[in-house]
C-alpha positions in Angstrom: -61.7 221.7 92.6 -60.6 218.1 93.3 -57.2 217.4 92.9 -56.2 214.9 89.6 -53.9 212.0 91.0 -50.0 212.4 89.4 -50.6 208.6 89.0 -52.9 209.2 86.2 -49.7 210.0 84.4 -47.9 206.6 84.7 -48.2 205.4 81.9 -46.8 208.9 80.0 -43.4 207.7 79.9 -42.6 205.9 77.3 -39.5 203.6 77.8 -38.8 203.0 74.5 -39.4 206.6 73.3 -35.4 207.8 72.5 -36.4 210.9 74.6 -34.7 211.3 77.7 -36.5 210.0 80.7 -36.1 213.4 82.6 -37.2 215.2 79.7 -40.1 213.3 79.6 -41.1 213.3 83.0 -40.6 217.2 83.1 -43.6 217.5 80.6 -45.2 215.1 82.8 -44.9 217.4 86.2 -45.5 220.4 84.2 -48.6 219.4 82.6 -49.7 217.7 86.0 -49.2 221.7 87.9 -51.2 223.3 85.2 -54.1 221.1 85.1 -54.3 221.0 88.6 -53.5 224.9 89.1 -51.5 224.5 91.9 -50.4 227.5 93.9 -47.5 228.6 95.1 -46.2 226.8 97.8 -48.1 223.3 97.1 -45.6 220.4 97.9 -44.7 217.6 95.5 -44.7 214.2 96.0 -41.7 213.2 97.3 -38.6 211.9 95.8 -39.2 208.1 97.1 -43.1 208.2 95.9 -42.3 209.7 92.3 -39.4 207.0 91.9 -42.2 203.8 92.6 -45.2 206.0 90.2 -43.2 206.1 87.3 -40.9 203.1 88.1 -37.5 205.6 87.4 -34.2 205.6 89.4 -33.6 208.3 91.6 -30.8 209.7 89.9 -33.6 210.7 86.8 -36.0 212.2 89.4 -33.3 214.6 90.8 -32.1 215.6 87.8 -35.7 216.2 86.6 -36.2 218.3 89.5 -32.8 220.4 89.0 -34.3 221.1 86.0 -37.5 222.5 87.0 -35.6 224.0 90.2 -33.4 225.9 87.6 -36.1 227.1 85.4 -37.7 228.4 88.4 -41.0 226.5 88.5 -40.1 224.9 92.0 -38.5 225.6 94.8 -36.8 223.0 96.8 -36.0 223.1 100.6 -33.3 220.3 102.5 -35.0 218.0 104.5 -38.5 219.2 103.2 -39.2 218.4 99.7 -39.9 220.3 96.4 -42.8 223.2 96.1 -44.5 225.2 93.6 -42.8 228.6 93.0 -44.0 231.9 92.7 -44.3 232.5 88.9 -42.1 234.8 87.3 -42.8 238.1 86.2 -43.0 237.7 82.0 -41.6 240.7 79.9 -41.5 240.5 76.0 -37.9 241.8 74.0 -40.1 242.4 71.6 -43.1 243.6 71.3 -45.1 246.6 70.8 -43.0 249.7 72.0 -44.4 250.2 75.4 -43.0 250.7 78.5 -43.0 248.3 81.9 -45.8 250.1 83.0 -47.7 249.2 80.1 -46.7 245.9 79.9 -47.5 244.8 83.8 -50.4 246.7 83.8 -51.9 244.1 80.7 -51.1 241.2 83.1 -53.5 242.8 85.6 -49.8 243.7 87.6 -49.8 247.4 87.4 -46.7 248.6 89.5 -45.8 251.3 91.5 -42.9 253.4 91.4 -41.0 254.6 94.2 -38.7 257.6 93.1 -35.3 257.6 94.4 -34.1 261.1 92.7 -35.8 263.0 89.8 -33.7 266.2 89.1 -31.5 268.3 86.7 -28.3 267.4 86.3 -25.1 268.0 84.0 -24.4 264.7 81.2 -21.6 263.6 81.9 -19.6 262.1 78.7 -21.4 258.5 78.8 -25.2 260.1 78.7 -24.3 263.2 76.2 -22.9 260.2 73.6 -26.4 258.0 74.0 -28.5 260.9 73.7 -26.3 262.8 70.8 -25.9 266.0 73.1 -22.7 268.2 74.1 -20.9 266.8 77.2 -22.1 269.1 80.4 -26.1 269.9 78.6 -28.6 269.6 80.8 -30.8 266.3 81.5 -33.3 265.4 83.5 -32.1 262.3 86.0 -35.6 259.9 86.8 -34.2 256.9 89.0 -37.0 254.7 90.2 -37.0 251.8 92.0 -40.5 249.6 90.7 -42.7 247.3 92.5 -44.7 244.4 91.2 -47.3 243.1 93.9 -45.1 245.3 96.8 -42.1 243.7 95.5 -39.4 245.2 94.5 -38.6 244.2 90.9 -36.6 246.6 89.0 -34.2 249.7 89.7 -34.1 252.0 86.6 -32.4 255.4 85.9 -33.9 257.2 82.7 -31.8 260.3 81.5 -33.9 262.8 79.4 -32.5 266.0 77.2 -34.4 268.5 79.4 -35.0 270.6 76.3 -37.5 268.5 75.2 -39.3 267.5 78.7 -39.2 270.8 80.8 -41.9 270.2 83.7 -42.0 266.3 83.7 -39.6 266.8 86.9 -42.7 268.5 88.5 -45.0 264.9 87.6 -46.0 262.4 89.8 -44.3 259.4 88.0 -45.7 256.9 91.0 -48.3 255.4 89.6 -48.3 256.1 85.6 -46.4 255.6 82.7 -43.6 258.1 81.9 -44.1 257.1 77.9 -47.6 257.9 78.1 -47.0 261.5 79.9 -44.1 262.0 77.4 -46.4 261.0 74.2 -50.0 262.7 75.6 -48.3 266.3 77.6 -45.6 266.6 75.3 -45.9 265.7 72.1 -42.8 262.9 72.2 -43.7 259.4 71.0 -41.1 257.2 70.4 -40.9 255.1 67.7 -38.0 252.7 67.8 -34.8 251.5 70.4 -31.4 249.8 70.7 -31.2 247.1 73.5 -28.3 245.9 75.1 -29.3 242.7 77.8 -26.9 241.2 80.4 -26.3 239.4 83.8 -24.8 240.9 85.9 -24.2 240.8 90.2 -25.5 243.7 92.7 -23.8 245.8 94.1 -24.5 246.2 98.1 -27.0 249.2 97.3 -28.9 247.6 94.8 -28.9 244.5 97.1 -30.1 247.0 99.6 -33.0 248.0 97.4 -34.0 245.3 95.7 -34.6 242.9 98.9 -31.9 240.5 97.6 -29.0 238.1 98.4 -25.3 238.8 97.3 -25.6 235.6 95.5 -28.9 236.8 93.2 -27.5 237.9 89.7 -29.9 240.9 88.0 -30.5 241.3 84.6 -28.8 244.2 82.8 -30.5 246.0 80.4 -29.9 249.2 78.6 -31.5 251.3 76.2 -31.4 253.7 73.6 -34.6 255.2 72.6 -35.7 257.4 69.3 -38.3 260.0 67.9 -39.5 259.2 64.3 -36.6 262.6 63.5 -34.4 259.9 64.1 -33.3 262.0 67.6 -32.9 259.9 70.7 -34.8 260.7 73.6 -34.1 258.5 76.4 -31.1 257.0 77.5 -31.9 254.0 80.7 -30.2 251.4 82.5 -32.4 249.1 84.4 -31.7 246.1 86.8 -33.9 243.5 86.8 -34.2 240.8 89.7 -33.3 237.7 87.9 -35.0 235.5 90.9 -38.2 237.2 89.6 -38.0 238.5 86.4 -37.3 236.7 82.8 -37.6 237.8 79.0 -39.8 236.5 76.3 -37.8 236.5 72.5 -39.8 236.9 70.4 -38.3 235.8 66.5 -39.0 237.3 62.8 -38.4 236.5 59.8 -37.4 238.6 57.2 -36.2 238.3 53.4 -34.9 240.9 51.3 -36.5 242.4 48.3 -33.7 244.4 46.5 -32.2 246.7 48.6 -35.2 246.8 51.2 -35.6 243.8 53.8 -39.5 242.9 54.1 -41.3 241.3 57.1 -42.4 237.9 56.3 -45.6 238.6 59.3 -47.2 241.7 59.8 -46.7 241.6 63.6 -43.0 244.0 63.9 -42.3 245.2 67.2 -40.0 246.5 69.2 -37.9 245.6 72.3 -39.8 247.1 75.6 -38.9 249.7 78.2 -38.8 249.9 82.2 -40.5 253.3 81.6 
């Protein structure tokens, strides 16, 4: 496919448009990567070259690309220039209530799960409060450390009242979806969850783990997860590599009739799972 010229999109910024030049210019670049379908790792005109196409100081053109730089669409390198980056992995906060294997698996991304400890173990007083159990019952512990494209993506311990899942530890969780086992073996669909999201910096093991710098923060989330009885099954914590992950919000409306408060669309979902 032949390569479209960035100079056929000189005369796209308008300088008498109240917009800011760098704003406009980032639509420019972004509109000139997608019709062009660069890869990762395609260099950019430089910063000279951009400066003389669209007739704009350098100070804009930097600032432009610390934009794009910080929103993770490129990659720059001293003494080398500015490149396409590697796309970030997409995940909804809400959406239909389906798990991360689910959700990569629809972006042709299935991953694969390397488990780090599945066992029976004690709650201790944090778990037992989540999941609504006496302090010292027993849970099933899943931690998994999950790959995207052989990359490590996301480190997740899942606590489970072992009551209710007796012989998942015996499952091989590698390659499938522990939301499907739970809903198709045993009878456990869940049907609603309370998120909690934050940044937050590794520690040396998750560093370890997740291929990472010191310096990389990892997105924080945990979960609460329910049965229609209104009992909660699942209790997680999952760190997220910020450097390749990042989370789609999606808004809705709602007004109240009486006491009841009534979607205003018919598409309600829920916040998804690393599960």
């Amino acid at each position: 496919m032949e390569t479209k010229s960035i100079d056929r999109y000189v005369n796209d910024i308008d300088k008498r448009s109240p917009i800011p030049y760098y704003v406009q210019l980032k639509g420019v670049l972004l509109d000139y990567f997608e019709v062009n379908h660069f890869s990762e790792g395609t260099q950019l005109p430089g910063e000279h070259e951009l400066c003389n196409i669209f007739d704009l100081s350098r100070t804009v053109i930097r600032q432009t690309l610390s934009v794009l730089e910080h929103e993770g669409r490129i990659v720059r390198r001293k003494g080398k220039g500015a490149f396409i980056a590697k796309r970030k992995i997409t995940e909804s906060l809400v959406q239909k209530l389906t798990g991360f294997h689910q959700d990569m698996s629809a972006k042709d991304a299935p991953p694969v799960s390397k488990v780090m400890d599945i066992s029976i173990i004690e709650s201790n007083e944090v778990v037992a409060d989540k999941l609504k159990i006496a302090h010292g019952t027993k849970v099933l512990h899943i931690e998994r450390l999950r790959f995207v494209n052989d990359e490590p993506i996301v480190l997740v311990s899942t606590f489970l009242p072992y009551n209710l899942c007796k012989g998942v530890e015996n499952e091989d969780l590698t390659k499938q979806s522990l939301y499907e086992l739970l809903e198709s073996k045993y009878n456990l669909v869940i049907v609603r969850g309370e998120r909690i999201i934050e940044a937050v910096m590794p520690t040396k093991i998750q560093c370890k783990l997740l291929d990472i710098g010191s310096n990389v923060p990892l997105i924080k989330l945990e979960s609460t997860s329910y049965l229609d009885s209104g009992a909660p099954l699942e209790y997680y914590f999952a760190y997220h590599r910020a450097d390749k992950s990042r989370f789609k919000v999606e808004l809705v409306r709602i007004e109240e009739k009486g006491n009841i408060k009534m979607p205003l669309t018919n598409d309600i979902s829920q916040i998804p799972e690393s599960n």
